[in-house]
Each structure stands twice: as C-alpha cells, then as structure tokens.
C-alpha positions as CSV (number, residue, x, y, z in Angstrom):
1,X,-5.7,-10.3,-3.6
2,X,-5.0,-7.1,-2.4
3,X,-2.0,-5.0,-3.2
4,X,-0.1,-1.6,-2.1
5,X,1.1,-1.8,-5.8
6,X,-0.3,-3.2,-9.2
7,X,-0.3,-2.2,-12.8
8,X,-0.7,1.0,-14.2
9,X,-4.9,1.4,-15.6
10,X,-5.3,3.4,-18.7
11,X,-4.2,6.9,-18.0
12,X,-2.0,6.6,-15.3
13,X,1.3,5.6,-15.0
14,X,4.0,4.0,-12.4
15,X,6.8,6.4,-11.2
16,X,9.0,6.5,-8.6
17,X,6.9,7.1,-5.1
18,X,10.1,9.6,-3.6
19,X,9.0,12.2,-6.3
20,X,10.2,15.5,-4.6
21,X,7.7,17.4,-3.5
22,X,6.3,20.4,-5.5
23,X,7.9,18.4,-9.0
24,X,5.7,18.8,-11.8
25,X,5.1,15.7,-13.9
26,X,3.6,15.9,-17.9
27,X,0.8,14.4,-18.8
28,X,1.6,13.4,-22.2
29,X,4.7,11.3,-22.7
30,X,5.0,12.2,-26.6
31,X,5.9,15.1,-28.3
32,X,4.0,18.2,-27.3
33,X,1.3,19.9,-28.7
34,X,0.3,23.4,-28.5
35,X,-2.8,23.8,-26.2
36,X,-5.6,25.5,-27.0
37,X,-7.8,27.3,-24.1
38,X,-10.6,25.4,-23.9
39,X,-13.1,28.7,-24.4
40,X,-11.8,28.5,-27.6
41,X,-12.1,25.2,-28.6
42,X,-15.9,25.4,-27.7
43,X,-16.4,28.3,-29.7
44,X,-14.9,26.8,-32.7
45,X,-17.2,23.9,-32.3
46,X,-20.3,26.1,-32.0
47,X,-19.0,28.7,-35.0
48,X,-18.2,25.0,-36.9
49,X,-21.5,24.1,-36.7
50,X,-23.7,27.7,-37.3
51,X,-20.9,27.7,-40.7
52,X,-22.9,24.3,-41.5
53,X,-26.3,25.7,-40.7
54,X,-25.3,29.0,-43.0
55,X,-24.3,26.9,-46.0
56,X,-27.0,24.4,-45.7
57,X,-29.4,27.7,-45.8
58,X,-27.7,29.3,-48.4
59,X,-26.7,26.5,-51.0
60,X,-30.3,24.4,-50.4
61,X,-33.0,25.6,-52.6
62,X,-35.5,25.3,-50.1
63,X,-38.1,27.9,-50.1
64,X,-40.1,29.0,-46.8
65,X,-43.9,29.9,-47.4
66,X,-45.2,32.4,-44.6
67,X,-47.4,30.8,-43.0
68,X,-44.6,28.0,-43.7
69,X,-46.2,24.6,-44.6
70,X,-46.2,21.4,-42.5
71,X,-43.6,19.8,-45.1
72,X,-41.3,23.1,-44.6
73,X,-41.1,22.9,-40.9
74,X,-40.7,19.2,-40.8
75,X,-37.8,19.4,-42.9
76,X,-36.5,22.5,-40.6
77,X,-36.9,20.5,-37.9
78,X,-35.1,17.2,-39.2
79,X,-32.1,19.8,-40.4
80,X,-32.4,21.3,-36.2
81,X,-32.1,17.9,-35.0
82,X,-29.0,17.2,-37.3
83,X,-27.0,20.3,-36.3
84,X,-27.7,19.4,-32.7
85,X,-26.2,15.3,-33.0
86,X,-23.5,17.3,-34.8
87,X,-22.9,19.8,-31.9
88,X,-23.1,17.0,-29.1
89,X,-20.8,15.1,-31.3
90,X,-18.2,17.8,-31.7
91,X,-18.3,18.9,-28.1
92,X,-17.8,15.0,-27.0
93,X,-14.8,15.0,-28.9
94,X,-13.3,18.0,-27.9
95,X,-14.5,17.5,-24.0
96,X,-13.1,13.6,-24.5
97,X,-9.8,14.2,-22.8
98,X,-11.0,16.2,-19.6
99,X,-13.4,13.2,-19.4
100,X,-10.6,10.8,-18.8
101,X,-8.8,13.0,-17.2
102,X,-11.2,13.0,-14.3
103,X,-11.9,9.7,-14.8
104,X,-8.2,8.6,-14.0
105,X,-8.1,11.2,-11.3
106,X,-10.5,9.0,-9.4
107,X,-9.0,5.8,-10.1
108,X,-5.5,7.0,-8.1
109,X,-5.2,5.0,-4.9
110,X,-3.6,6.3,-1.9
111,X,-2.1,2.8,-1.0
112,X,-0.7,2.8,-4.5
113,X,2.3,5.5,-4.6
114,X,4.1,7.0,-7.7
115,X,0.8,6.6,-9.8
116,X,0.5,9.7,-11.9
117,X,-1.7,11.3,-15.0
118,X,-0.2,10.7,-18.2
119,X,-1.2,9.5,-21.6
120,X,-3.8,11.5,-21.6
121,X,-4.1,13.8,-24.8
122,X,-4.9,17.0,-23.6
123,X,-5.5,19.1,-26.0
124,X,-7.0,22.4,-23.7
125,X,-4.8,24.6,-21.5
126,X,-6.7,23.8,-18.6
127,X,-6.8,20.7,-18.6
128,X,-2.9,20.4,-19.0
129,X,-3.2,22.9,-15.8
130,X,-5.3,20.6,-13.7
131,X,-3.3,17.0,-14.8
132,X,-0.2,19.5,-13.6
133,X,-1.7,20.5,-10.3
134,X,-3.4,17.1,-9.1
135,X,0.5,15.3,-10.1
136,X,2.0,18.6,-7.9
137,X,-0.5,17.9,-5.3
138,X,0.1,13.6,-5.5
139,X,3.7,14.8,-4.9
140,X,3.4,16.6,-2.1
141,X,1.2,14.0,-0.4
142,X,3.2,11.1,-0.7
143,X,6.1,13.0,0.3
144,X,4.4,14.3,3.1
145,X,2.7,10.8,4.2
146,X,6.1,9.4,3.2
147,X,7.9,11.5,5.9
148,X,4.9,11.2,8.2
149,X,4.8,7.3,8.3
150,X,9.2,7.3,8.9
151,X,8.9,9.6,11.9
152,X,5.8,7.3,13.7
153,X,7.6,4.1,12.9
154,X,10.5,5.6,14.5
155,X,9.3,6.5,17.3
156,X,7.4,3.5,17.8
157,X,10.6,1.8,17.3
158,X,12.5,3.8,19.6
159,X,9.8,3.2,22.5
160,X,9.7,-0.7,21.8
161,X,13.5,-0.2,22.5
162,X,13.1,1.8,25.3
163,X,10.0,-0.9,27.0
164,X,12.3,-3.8,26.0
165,X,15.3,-2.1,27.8
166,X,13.1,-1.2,30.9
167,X,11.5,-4.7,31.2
168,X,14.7,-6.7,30.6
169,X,17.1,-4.5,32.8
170,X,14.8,-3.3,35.8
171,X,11.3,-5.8,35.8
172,X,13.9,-8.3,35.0
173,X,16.3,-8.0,38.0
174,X,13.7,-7.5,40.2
175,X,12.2,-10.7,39.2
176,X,14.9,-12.8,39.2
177,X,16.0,-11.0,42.4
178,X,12.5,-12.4,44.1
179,X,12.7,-15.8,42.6
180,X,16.2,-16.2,44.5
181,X,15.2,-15.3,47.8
182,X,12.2,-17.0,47.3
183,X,14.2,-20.2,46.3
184,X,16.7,-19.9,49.5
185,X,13.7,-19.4,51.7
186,X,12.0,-22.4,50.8
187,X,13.8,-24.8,53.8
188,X,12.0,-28.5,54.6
189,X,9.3,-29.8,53.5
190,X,6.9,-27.5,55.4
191,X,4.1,-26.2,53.7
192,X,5.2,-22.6,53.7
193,X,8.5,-23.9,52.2
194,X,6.3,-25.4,49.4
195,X,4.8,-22.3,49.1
196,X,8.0,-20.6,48.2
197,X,9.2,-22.9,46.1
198,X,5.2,-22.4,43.9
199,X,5.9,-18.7,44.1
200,X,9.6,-18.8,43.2
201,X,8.4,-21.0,40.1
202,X,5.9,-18.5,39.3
203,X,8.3,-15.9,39.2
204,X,10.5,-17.8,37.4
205,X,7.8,-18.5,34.4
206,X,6.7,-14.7,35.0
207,X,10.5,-13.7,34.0
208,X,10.3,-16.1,31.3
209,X,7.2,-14.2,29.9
210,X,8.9,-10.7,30.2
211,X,11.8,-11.8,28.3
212,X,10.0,-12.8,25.5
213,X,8.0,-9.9,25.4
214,X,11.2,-8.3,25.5
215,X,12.8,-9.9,22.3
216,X,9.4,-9.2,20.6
217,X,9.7,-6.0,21.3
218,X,13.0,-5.5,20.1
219,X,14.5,-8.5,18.6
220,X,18.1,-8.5,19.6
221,X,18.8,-10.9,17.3
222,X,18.4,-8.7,14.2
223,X,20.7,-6.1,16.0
224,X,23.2,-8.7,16.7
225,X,23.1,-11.7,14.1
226,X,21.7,-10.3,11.0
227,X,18.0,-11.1,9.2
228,X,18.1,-14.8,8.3
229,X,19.6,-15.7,12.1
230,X,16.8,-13.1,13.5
231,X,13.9,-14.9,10.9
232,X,15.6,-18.7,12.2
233,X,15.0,-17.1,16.1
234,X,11.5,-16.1,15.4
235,X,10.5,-19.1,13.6
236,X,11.8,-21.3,16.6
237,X,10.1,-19.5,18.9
238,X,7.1,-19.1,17.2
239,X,7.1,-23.1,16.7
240,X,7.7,-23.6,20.6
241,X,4.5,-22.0,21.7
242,X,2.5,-25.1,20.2
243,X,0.5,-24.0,17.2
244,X,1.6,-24.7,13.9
245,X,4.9,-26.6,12.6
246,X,7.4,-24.2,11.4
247,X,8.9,-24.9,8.1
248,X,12.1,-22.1,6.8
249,X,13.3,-21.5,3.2
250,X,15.7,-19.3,4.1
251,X,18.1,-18.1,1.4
252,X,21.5,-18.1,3.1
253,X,23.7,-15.0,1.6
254,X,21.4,-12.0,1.2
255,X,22.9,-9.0,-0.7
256,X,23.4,-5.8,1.4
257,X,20.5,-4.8,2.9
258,X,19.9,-0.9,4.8
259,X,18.6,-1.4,8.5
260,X,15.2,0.0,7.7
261,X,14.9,-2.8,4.9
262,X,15.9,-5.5,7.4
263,X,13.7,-4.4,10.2
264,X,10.7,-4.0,7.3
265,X,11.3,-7.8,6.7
266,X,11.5,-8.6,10.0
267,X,8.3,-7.2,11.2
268,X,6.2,-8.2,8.6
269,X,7.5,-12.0,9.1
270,X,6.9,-11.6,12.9
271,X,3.3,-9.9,12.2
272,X,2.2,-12.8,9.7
273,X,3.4,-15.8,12.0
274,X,1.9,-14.3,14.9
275,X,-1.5,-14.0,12.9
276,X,-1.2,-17.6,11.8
277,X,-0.2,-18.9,15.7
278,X,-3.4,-17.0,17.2
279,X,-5.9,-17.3,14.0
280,X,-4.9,-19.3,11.5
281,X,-5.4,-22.8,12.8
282,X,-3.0,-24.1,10.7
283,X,-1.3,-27.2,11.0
284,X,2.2,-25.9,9.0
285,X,3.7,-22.7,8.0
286,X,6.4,-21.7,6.2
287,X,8.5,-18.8,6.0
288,X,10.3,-17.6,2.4
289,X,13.2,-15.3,1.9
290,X,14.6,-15.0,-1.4
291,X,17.0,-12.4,-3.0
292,X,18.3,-11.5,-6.5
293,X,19.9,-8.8,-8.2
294,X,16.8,-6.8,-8.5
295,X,13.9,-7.6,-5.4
296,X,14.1,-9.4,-2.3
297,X,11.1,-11.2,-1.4
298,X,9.9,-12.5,1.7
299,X,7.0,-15.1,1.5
300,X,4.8,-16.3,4.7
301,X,2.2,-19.2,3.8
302,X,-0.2,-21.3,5.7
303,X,-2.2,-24.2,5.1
304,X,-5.2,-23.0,7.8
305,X,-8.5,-21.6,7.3
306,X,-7.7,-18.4,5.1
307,X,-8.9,-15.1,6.6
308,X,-12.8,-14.6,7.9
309,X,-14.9,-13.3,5.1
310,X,-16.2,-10.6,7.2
311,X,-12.2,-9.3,8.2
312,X,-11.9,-6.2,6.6
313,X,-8.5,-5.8,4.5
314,X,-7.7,-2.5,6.3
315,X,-7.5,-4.0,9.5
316,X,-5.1,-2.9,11.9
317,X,-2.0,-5.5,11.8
318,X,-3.1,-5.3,7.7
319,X,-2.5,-1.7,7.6
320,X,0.8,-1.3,9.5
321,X,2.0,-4.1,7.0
322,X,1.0,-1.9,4.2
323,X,2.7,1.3,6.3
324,X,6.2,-0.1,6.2
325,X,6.1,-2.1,2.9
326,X,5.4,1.3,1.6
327,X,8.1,3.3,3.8
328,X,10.8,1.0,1.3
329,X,9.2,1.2,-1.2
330,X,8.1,-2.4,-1.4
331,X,4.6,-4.0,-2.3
332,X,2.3,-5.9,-0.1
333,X,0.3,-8.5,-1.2
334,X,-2.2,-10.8,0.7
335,X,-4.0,-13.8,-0.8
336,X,-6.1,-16.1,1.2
337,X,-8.6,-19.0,0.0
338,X,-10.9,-20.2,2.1
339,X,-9.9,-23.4,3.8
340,X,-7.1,-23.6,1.9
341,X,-4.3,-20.6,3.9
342,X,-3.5,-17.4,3.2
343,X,-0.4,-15.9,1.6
344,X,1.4,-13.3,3.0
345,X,3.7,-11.3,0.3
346,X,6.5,-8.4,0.8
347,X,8.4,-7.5,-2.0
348,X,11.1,-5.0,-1.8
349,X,13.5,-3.6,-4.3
350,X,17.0,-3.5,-3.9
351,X,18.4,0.6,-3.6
352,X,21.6,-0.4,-3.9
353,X,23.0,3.3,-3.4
354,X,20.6,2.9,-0.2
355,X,21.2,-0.5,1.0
C-alpha cells in the first residue's frame, strides 16, 4: 500500500498542505518554555559534573600517597569512569530533543504535504531555530511545488483541448471529406470500385479512431453532462474495446464539486481503467464513486493479476496520479495482491468554500 498521505509518526504532525508560504509553524504545541542556548546548556552539564568531582574530592577522606599506591589510583580511576557515564548521561539528555529533531526531519516525505515538526520539546534556542526554519522552508516548497504542478497540469490540459479541437475539427473533416468521395467513386462491381469502397472503410474506421482519441483527450462529456454521466461514458467505452467487463457504482447526486475536483476524478478513473484494459488481464472491474458530507471517494478495483513485482510505485501514470490527487488536496492510495487485483483509491475532501 502506498499512499500520498498517512498518519502522522512521532514528531510530526498533519496540517493543512496550502500553508502560505514563508508562515512559521511551532514546534511545541503546549505551553512555552523559555529556551536556553544550547552553549549554555552544555556548560551547565560539564560545570554539573566538575561540582560533583569537587565535592567528591573534598567531602571523601581519601588520602593520595606520592608515589600514589595501586589501590589509590584504582579507586581514582573507578571515580574517572563514573564522572564520565555521568557526563555522557547528562549530555544525552540535554542533546535528546535535537536528536529527534533530526530524526523527524528525515522521516518528512515529499509526497506527504502539510507534515510539519512539532511535539518535540525543545528545550535550546537553536534547535527551536532550526524546527522554525526547516517548517519555513516545508512551506515554501509545497507552495511552490503546489503552484508548479497547477500551471503544468494546466497547460497540459489546455493542449489536450487544443489536439482534441484540431483532430476533431480539421483531421476530422478531412477524413470524413475522403471517405465520401471515396464512397461516391466506388461505381460497379469493378475491382477499382472495390477498392474504394476498402479505402472509404478504412477511412471511415480511421475517423472512428481520431474521435476517440479526441474524447480521451478531452472528454466532452464532463464539460457537457457532469462527472457521473462523464464516469458512465468512460466505463462504456472502456467495456466496448473487449477487455474486461465493466461494473459502475455510481452514487447518483454528488454534492457540488469545483471543476479541478471533477476533472481530478475524472482522470484518475480514466488512468486506472486504461491500466486494467492494457495490463490488468482482468476479467471484471468496477468503478466506485461515493460522496458525503466530508470526502468524496472514487474507488477503481480489479480482479486481474495485481501489479508486476518489479513495477516500481513511482512509475509514470503512478506519479501523475499522485500529482493531481495532491493538486486537491486528496490522498492516493494503491493496493494490489498478487493474483488477486489491485485497488486503485482517490480520496478528496470536500472545500466547500471551494467547490
């Protein structure tokens, strides 16, 4: 199972991925405490541990012989030894934080936005510094990637639009003009007349192609008939090219959804069919949409082979997935047992204000 969102591991915590960029988060949830610098703090260990040594010399009625004695230095030693585990103890405990602080810091997971430091008792003025500047920096970075990933899927969107447009209005006409006066050529039963009735076919079945290439492109459907009629149209079709049985749980009134949302849905559903048509070899599949208050969830299962164990999870049609689950805000999941299907999973919360 892999996931663009899971739960928060010791020292982190979940908050909302569209931090502003530059916002500083704290790393303590609880009341504050007055930091120490952390020179200090290991000074105070060190002078903690030479006030030991001092009493223990000046309270213990030991008494050193010159040239000291084999018991004398023994005992020295033993009391050298101690004051060391004592030192190494102290400065454990005082280092302790900074030590899961970097630990956490490399537990943060790109794919896994609006993770930041936190519950982490800091107790040194640099180390409340650094969780500061690494959550600055995670802000900045997820805004930035954020922004990045909107502008590429829109312009890939805009030049699927712009393909679909060119191939349906000019490749289009141009077939269908050929296929006519390849059709009205075709006199008798000569056997160039047969042979422009073969190529107006052709044509014909060559048009056919570029309009569905077309739709994929740029589903008209979604445009004009909304997401469940634009799922139904893509399950149809996906049915009619002979692979696997199509079977849709479609949840009929959907609450308002924004146009990035829907075209999220959309492409994830049409990404995950595709994959089970071409690799699956699946005998059913089904397609999920549910809805409530809170999340709307689309579902994609198959009953094939599960995914090749050498298919690596950042794969390219895995990865854009990921790339516009994450543009909502939503959270991608994939499962997949061998010989038994795999499980495609988009969850997306409902922005009301946004929707």
């Amino acid at each position: 199972m892999t996931s663009t969102r899971s739960a928060a591991r010791p020292a982190l915590n979940a908050r909302a991925a569209s931090a502003p960029a530059g916002s500083r988060t704290e790393p303590a949830a609880g009341a504050p405490r007055r930091a120490i610098p952390l020179l200090w703090l290991v000074f105070l260990t060190n002078a903690l541990v030479l006030a030991v040594a001092l009493l223990l010399l000046a309270l213990t009625p030991i008494t050193v012989h010159a040239p000291i004695e084999a018991w004398q230095f023994a005992l020295l030693f033993a009391g050298f030894v101690v004051l060391l585990l004592l030192n190494v103890a102290l400065l454990r405990r005082v280092l302790a934080p900074l030590i899961k602080l970097t630990g956490a810091m490399s537990s943060v997971d790109p794919d896994r936005p609006g993770r930041r430091l936190s519950d982490v008792e800091l107790r040194s003025v640099e180390g409340q510094a650094l969780a500061h500047a690494f959550n600055a920096m995670l802000d900045r970075l997820e805004h930035a990637r954020h922004e990045a990933t909107r502008t590429a899927l829109a312009a890939q969107e805009a030049e699927r639009l712009r393909v679909a447009r060119e191939l349906h209005d000019e490749i289009g006409q141009t077939l269908t003009a050929v296929a006519i006066q390849a059709g009205g050529a075709a006199h008798g039963d000569s056997e160039l007349a047969q042979a422009l009735r073969d190529v107006a076919d052709g044509v014909r079945e060559s048009l056919d192609e570029v309009r569905r290439i077309a739709r994929e492109l740029r589903p008209e459907a979604l445009d004009d008939l909304g997401l469940v009629n634009a799922l139904i149209a893509l399950s149809t079709r996906i049915g009619a090219q002979g692979g696997p049985r199509v079977r849709r749980d479609l949840q009929a009134q959907l609450p308002p959804l924004s146009p990035d949302i829907e075209l999220v849905i959309y492409r994830v559903a049409q990404e995950s069919l595709t994959n089970a048509l071409r690799h699956s070899g699946a005998s059913e599949v089904t397609v999920s949409l549910r809805a409530d208050a809170e999340d709307v969830t689309l579902a994609v299962m198959d009953d094939g082979e599960g995914l090749p164990a050498g298919l690596p999870r950042d794969s390219s049609g895995i990865a854009g997935m990921r790339e516009r689950a994450l543009l909502v805000g939503g959270m991608l999941s994939l499962a997949s047992v061998p010989g038994q299907g795999t499980e495609v999973r988009l969850t997306i919360p409902i922005d009301q204000e946004r929707a």
